[in-house]
C-alpha positions as semicolon CSV with decimal commas, in nm:
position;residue;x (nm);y (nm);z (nm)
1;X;-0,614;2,181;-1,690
2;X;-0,434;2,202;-1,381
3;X;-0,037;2,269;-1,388
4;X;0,206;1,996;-1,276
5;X;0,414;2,151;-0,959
6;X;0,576;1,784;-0,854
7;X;0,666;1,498;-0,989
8;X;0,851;1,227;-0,758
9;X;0,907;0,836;-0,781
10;X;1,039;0,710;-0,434
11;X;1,003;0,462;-0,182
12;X;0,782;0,636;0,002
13;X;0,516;0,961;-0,032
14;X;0,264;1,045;0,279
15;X;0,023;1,317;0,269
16;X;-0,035;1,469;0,648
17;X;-0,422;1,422;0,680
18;X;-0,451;1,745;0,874
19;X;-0,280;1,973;0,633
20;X;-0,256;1,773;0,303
21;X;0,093;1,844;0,294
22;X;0,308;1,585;0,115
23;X;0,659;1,425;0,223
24;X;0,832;1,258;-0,003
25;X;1,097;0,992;0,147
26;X;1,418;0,856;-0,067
27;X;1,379;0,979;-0,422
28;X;1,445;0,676;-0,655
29;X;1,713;0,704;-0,928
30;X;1,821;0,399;-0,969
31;X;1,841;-0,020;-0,853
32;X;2,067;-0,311;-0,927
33;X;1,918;-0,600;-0,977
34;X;2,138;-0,978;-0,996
35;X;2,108;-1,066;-1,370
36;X;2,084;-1,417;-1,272
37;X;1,740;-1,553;-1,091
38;X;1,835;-1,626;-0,698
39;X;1,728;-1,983;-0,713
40;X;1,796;-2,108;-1,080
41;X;2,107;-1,891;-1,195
42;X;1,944;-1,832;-1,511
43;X;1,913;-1,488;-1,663
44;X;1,624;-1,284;-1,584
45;X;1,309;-1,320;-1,832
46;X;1,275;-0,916;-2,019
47;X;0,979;-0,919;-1,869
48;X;1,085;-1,001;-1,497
49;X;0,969;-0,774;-1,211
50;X;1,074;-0,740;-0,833
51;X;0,856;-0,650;-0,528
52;X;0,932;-0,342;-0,429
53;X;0,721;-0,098;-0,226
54;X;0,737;0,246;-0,383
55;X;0,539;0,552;-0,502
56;X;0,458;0,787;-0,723
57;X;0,408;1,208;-0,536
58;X;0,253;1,446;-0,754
59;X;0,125;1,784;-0,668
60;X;-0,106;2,006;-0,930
61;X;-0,222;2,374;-0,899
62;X;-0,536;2,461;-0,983
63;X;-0,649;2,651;-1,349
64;X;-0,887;2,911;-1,299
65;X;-1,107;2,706;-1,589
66;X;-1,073;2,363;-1,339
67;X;-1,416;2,430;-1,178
68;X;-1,590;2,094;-1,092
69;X;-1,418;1,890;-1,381
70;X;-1,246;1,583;-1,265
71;X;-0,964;1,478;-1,425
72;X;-0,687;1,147;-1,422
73;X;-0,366;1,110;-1,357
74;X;-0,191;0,747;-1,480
75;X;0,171;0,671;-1,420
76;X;0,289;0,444;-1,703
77;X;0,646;0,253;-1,703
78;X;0,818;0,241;-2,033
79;X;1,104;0,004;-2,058
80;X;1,410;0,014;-2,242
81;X;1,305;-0,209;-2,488
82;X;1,020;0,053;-2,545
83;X;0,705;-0,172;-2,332
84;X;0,485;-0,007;-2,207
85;X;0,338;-0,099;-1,887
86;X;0,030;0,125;-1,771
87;X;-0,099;0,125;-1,418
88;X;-0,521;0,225;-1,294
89;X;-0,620;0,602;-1,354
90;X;-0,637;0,818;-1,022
91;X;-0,914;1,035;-1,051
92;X;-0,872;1,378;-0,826
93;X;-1,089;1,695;-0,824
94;X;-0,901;2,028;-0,786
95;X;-1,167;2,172;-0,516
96;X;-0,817;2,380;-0,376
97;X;-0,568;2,582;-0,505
98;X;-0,324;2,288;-0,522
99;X;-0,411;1,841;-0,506
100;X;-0,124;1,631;-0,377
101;X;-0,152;1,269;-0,466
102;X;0,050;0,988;-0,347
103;X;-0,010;0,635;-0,516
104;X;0,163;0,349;-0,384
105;X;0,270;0,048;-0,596
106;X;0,445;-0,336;-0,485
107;X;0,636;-0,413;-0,768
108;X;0,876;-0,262;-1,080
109;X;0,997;-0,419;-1,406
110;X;1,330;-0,507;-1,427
111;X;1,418;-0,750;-1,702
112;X;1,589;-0,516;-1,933
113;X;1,883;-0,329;-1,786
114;X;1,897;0,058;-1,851
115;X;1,668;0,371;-1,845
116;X;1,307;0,301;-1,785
117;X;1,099;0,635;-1,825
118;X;0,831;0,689;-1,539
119;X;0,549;0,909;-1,762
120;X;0,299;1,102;-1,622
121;X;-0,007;1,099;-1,808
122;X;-0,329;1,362;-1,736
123;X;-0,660;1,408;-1,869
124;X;-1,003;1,537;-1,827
125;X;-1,280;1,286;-1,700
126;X;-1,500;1,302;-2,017
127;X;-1,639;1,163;-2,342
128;X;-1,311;1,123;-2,554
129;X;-1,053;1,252;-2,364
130;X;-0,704;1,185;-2,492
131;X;-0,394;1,144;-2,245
132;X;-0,150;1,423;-2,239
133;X;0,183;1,322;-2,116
134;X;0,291;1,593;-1,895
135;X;0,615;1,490;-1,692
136;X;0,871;1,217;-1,725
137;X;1,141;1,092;-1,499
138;X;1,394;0,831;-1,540
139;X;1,505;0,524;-1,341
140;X;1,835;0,333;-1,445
141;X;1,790;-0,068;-1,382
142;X;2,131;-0,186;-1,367
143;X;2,208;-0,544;-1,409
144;X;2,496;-0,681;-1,154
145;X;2,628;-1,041;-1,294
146;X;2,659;-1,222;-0,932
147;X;2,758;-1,555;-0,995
148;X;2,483;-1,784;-0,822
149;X;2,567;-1,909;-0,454
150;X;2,635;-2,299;-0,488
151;X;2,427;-2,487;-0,184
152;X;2,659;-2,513;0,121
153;X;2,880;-2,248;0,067
């Protein structure tokens, strides 16, 4: 299986077509989110999400067993509240010595304040392959309790 060298949530990850190389742009940490919905002051639903542009960077090195397998990679969110929300397999081959992989997303759960995990998740594209969790990171969704703007002011 090939090794995990990076592992980065942030607003933004680019891979330079001409050399593969991979920037990774504003490492995210943390948000604050108003507790209260913009329009109808009520609190946020637990399952509540915001657009957001961000992404996922990852960069493997190659196993001398890799050959021509073709494996996954799936980012999964796990909220305080232990959810689980899973996002589409990215299949890669590791035809060089290292794969960089940036996978954009548009939006991230919010509804619960506190530490929602960002898991990593690998396997091997074949019959019965189980997920290994390789890599973790947390994000801290904080809750701000803005009072809702009355109209006119």
């Amino acid at each position: 299986m090939p090794r995990l060298l990076l592992f980065a949530p942030c607003q933004r990850a680019i891979i330079d077509k001409s050399d593969s190389s991979i920037s990774l742009i504003a490492v995210l940490h943390g948000l604050t989110v108003n507790a209260l919905g913009e329009a109808s002051g009520e609190p946020i639903p637990p399952n509540a999400v915001i657009p957001m542009n961000w992404s996922i960077g990852t960069i493997w090195l190659r196993s001398p067993e890799d050959g021509e397998k073709t494996f996954e990679q799936r980012v999964d969110i796990i909220t305080p509240d232990n959810s689980r929300v899973e996002a589409s397999p990215q299949p890669f081959q590791m035809t060089h010595r290292t794969h960089h992989l940036a996978v954009a997303a548009n939006v991230f759960p919010v509804g619960v304040a506190g530490e929602y995990r960002v898991v990593l998740m690998l396997r091997e594209v074949r019959e019965n392959a189980e997920w290994t969790q390789v890599a973790e990171f947390p994000i801290e969704i904080k809750h701000a309790q803005n009072q809702p703007q009355e109209a006119g002011s």
